[in-house]
ZAVEX-940566 format. One record per residue: x, y, z of N, C-alpha, C in turn; residue number from 0. Coordinates in steps of 0.001 Angstrom, whole numbers, plus 524288, in hexadecimal, padded with zeros to 5 digits. Atoms other than C-alpha are relative to their C-alpha. Layout:
# ZAVEX-940566
((X, Y, Z), (X, Y, Z), (X, Y, Z), NUM);
...
END
This chain:
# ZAVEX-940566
((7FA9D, 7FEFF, 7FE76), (C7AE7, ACB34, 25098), (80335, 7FB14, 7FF13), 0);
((7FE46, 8026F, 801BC), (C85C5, AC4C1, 24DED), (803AE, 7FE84, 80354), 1);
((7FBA4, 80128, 7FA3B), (C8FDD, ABC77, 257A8), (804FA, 7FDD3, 7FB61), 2);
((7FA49, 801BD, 803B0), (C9E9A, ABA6A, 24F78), (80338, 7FC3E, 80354), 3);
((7FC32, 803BD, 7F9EB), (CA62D, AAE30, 25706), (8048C, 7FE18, 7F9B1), 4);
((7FAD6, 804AF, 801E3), (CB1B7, AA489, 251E0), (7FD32, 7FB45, 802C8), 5);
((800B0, 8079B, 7FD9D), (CAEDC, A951C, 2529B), (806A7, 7FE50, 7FE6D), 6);
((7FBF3, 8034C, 8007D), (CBAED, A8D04, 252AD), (7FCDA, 7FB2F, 7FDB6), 7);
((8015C, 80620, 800A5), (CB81C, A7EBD, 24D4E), (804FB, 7FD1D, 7FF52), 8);
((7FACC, 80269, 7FEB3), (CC409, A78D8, 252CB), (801E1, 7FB37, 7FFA3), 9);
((7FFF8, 80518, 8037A), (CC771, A6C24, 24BA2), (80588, 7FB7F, 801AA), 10);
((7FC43, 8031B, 7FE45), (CD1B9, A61F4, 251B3), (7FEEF, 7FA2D, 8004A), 11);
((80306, 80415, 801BC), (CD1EF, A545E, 24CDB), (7FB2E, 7FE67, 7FE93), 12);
((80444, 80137, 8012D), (CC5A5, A5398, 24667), (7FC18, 80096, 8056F), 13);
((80312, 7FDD8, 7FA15), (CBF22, A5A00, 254A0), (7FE85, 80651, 7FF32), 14);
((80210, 7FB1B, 7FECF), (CB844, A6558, 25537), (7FF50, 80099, 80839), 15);
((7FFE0, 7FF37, 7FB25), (CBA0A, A6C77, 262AA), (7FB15, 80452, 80072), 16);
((8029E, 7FDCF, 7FEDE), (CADA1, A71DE, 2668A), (7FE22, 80275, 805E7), 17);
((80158, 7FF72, 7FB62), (CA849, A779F, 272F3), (7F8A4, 80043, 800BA), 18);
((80391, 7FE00, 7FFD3), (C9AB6, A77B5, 2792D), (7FE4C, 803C6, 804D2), 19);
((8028D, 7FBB2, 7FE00), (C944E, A835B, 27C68), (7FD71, 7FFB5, 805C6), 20);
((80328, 7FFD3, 7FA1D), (C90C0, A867C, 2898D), (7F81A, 80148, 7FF4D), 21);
((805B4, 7FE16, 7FF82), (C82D4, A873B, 28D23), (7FFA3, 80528, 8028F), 22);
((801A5, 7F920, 7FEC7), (C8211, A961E, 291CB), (8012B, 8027A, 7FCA7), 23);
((7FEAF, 7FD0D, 80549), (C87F4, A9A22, 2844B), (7F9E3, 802A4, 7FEC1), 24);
((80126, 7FC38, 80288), (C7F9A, AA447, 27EE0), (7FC9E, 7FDE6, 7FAA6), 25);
((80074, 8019E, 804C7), (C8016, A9EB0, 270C8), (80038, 7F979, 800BC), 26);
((7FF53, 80519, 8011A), (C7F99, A9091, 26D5A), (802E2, 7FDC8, 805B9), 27);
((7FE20, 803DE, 7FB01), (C806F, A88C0, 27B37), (7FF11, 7FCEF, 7FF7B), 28);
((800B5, 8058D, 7FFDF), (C8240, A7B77, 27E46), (8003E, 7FE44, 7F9F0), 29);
((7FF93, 80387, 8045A), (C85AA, A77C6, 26EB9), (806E5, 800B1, 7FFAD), 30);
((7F9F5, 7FEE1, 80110), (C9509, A7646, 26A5B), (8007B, 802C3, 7FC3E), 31);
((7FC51, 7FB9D, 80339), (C9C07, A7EFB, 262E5), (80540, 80095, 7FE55), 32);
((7FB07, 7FF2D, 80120), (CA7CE, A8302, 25D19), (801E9, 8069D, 803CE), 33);
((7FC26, 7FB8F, 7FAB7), (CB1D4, A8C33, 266CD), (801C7, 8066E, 7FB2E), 34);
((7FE14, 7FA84, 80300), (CB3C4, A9B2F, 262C7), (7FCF2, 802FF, 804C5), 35);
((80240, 7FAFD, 7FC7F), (CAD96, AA79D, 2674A), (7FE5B, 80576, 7FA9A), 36);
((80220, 7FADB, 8031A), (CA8F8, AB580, 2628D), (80644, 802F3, 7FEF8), 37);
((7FCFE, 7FBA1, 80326), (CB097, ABEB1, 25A81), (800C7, 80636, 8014E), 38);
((80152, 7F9C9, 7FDEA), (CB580, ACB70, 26266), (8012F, 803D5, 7FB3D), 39);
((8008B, 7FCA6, 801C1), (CB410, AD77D, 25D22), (806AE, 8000E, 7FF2C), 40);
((7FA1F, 7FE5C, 80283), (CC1FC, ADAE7, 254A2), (80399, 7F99C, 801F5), 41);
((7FE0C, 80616, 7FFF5), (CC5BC, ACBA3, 2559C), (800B6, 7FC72, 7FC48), 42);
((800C5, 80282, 8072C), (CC7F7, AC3CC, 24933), (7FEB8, 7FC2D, 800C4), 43);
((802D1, 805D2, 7FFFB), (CC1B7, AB514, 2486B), (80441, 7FD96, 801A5), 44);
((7FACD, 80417, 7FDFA), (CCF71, AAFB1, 249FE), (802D9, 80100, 80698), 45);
((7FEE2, 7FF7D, 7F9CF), (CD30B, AB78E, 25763), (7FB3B, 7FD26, 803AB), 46);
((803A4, 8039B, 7FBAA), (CC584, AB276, 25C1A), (7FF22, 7FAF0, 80043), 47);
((7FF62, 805B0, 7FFBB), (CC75F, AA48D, 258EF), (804C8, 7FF9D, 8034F), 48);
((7FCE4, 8012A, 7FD59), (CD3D7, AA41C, 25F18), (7FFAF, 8012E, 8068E), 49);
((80331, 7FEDA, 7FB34), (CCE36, AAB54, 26B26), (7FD5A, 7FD5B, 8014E), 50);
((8020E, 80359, 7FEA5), (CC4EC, AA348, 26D64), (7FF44, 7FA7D, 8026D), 51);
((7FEF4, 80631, 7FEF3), (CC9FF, A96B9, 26C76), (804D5, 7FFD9, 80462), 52);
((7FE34, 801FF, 7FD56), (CD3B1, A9993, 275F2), (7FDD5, 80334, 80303), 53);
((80378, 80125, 7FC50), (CCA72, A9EC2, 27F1D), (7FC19, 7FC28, 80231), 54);
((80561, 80359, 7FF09), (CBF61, A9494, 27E11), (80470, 7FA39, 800AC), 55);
((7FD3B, 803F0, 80069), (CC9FC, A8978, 27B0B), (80696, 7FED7, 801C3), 56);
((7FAAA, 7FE31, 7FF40), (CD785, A8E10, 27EE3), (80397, 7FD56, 7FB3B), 57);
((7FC74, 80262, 803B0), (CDD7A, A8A6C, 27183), (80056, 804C7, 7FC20), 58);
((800FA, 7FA0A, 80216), (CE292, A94EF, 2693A), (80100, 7FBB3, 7FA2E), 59);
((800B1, 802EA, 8072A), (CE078, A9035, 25881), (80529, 8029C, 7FEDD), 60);
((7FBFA, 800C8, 80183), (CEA2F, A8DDF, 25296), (8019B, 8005B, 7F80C), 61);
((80204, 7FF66, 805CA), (CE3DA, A8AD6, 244A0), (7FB0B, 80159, 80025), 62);
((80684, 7FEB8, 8000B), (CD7D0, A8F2A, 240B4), (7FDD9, 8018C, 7FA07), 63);
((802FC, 7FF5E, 803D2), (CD000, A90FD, 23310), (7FB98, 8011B, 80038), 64);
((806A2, 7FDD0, 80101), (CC426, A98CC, 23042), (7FE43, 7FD3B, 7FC95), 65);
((803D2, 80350, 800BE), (CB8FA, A910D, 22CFC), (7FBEF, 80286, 7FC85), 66);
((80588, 7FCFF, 80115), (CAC1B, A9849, 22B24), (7FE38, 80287, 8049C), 67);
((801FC, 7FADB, 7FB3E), (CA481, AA317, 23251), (7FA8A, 7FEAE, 80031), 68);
((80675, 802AF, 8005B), (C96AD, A9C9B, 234A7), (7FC75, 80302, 80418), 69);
((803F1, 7FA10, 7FEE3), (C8ADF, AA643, 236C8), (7FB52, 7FA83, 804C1), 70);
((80219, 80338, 7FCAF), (C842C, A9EF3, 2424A), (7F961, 80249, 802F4), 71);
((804CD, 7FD13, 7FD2A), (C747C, AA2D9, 24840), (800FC, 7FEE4, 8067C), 72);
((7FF1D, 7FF47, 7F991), (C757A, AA597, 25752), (7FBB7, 80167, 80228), 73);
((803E1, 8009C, 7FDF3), (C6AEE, AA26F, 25EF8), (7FD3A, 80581, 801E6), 74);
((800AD, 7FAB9, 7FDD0), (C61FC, AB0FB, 26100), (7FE51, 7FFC0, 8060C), 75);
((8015A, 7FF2D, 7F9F1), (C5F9F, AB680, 26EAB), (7FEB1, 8058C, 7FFDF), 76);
((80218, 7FB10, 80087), (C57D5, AC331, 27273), (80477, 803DC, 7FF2B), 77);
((7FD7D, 7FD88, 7FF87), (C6246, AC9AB, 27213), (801ED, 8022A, 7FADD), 78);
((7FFD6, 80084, 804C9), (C67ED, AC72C, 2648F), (7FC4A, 7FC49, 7FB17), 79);
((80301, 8039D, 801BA), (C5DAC, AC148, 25B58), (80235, 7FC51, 7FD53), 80);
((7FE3A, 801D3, 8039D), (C6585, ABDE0, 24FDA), (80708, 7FEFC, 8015D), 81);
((7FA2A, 7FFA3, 7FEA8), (C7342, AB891, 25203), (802B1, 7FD8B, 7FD9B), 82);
((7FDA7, 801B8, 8050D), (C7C68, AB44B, 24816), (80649, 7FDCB, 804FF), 83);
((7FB5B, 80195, 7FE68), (C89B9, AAC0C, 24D93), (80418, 800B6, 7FAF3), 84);
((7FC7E, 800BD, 803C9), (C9532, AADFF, 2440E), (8060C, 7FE49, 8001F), 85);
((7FB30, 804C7, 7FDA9), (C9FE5, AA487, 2465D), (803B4, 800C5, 7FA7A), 86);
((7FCC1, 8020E, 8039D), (CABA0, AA3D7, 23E90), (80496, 7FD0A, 80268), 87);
((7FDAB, 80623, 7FCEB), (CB0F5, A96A7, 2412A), (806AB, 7FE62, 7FC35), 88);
((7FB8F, 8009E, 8001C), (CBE1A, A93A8, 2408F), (80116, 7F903, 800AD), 89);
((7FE16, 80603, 7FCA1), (CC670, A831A, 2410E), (8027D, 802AD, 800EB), 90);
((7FA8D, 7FDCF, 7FB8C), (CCFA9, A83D7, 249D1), (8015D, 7F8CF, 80102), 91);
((7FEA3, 80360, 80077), (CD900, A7853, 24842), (804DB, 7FF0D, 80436), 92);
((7FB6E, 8018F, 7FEA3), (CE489, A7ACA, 24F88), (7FFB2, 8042C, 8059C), 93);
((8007F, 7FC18, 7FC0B), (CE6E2, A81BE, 25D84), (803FB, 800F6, 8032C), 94);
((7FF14, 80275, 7FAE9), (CEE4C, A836A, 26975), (7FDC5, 7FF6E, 804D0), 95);
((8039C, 80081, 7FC53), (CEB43, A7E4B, 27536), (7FB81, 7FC45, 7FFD9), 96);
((80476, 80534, 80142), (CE049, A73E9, 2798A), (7FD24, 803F4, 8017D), 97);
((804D7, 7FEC0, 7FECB), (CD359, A775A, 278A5), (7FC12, 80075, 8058F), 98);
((80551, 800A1, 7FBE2), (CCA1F, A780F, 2868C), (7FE35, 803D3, 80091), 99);
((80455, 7FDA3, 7FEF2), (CBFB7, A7E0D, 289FC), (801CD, 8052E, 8050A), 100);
((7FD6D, 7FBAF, 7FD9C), (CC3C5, A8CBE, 28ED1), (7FAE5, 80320, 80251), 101);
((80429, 7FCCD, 7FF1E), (CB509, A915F, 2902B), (7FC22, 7FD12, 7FFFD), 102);
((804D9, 80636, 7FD4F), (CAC27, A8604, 29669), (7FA07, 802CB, 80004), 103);
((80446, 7FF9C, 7FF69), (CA261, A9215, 296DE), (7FE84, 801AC, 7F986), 104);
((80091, 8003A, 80520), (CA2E5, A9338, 2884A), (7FD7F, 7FABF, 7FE2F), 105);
((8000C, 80407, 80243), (CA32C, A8507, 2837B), (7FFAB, 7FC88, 8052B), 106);
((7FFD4, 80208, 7FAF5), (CA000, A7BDF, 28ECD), (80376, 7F982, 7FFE7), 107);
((7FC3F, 80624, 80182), (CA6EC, A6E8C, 288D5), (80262, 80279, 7F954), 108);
((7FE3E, 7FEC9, 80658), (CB142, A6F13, 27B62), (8017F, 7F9A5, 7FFF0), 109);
((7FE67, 80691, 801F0), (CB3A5, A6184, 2740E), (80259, 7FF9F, 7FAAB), 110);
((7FEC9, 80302, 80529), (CB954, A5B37, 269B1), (7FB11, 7FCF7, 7FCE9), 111);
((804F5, 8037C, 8036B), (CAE2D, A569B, 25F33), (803B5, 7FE8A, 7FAA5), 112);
((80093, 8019B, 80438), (CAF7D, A4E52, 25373), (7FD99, 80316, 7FCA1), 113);
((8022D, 7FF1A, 802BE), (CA8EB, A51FA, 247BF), (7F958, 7FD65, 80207), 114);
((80380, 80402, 7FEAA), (C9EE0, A47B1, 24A14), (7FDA9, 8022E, 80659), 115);
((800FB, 7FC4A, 7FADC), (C9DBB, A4DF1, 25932), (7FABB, 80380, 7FF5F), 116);
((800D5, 7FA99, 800D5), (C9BF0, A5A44, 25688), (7FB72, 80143, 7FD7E), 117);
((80506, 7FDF4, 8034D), (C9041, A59ED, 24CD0), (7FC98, 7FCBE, 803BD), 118);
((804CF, 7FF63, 7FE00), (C8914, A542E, 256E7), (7FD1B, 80245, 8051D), 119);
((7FF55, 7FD80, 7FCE9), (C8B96, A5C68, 260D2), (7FB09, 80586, 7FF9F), 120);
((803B3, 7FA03, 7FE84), (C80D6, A69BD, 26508), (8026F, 8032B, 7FEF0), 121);
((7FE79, 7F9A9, 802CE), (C86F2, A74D9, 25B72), (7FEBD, 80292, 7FF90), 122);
((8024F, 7FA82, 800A2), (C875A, A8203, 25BF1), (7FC10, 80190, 7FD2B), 123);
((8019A, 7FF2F, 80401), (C830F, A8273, 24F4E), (7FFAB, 7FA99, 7FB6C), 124);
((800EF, 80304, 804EB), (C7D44, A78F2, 243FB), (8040B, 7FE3A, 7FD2B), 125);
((7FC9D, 7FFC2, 80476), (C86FF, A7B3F, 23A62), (804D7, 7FDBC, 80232), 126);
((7FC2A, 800BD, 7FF7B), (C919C, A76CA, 24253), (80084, 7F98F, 7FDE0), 127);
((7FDE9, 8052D, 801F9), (C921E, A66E0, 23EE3), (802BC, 801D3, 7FBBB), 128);
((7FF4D, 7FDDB, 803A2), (C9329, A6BB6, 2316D), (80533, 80299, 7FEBD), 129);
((7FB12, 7FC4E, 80046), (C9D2C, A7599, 233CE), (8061B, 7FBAD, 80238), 130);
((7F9EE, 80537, 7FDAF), (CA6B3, A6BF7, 23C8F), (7FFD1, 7FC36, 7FB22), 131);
((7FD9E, 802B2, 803B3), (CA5CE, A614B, 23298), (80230, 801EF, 7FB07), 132);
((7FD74, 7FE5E, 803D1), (CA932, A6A8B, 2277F), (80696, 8006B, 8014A), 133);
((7FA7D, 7FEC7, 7FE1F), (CB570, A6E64, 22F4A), (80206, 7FBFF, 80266), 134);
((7FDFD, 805CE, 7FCC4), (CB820, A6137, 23611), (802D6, 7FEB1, 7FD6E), 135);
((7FD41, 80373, 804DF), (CB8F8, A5AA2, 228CD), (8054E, 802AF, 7FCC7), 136);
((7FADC, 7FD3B, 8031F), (CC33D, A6569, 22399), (805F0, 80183, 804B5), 137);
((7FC2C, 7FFA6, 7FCF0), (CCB8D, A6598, 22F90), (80535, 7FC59, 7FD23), 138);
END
């Protein structure tokens, strides 16, 4: 089965704004991440990025550019064996509103990282150094 979300990778002065994951999350706890959510049913990628971020962050985007849609493995559980994540990640450069933390039981701390930070930080996922410095360097 398959889970459909939005990532933001929200880029301000050479900072990536990340959050980390609560430890009772479900999926990927206790590593950081990039801020989004799942994809409702009859919702387009762009209403749920903007949803999101001003639920989890209270900032509604302002700019934003599609990125890539990256096919992610999600840890199995009896329940579902095989589980596929499919993210299509969005920058998000411009907003209103400041950023804090709207859902402490979502993300339990959000920060400002460097480039340099950030890759050595406990990620969701592998691929992310990789992915932030591709998009860092083209900001």
């Amino acid at each position: 089965m398959s889970h459909e979300v939005v990532a933001a990778l929200i880029l301000q002065s050479q900072k990536i704004l990340l959050g980390l994951r609560s430890s009772t999350r479900a999926f990927y706890p206790d590593v950081w991440d990039m801020f989004g959510g799942h994809v409702e049913p009859g919702e387009t990628h762009e209403q749920t990025l903007v949803q999101e971020l001003q639920e989890e962050l209270g900032i509604t985007p302002t700019h934003w550019t599609y990125l890539e849609t990256l096919r992610l493995p999600l840890p199995a559980n009896e329940d579902e064996p095989s589980n596929l994540l499919i993210a299509h990640l969005y920058l998000v450069t411009a907003w209103k509103g400041t950023p804090f933390n709207r859902q402490p039981e979502e993300h339990s701390v959000m920060h400002w990282f460097s480039l340099a930070e950030a890759i050595q930080l406990p990620l969701a996922d592998p691929s992310y150094p990789a992915l932030f410095a591709r998009y860092l360097a083209s900001e």
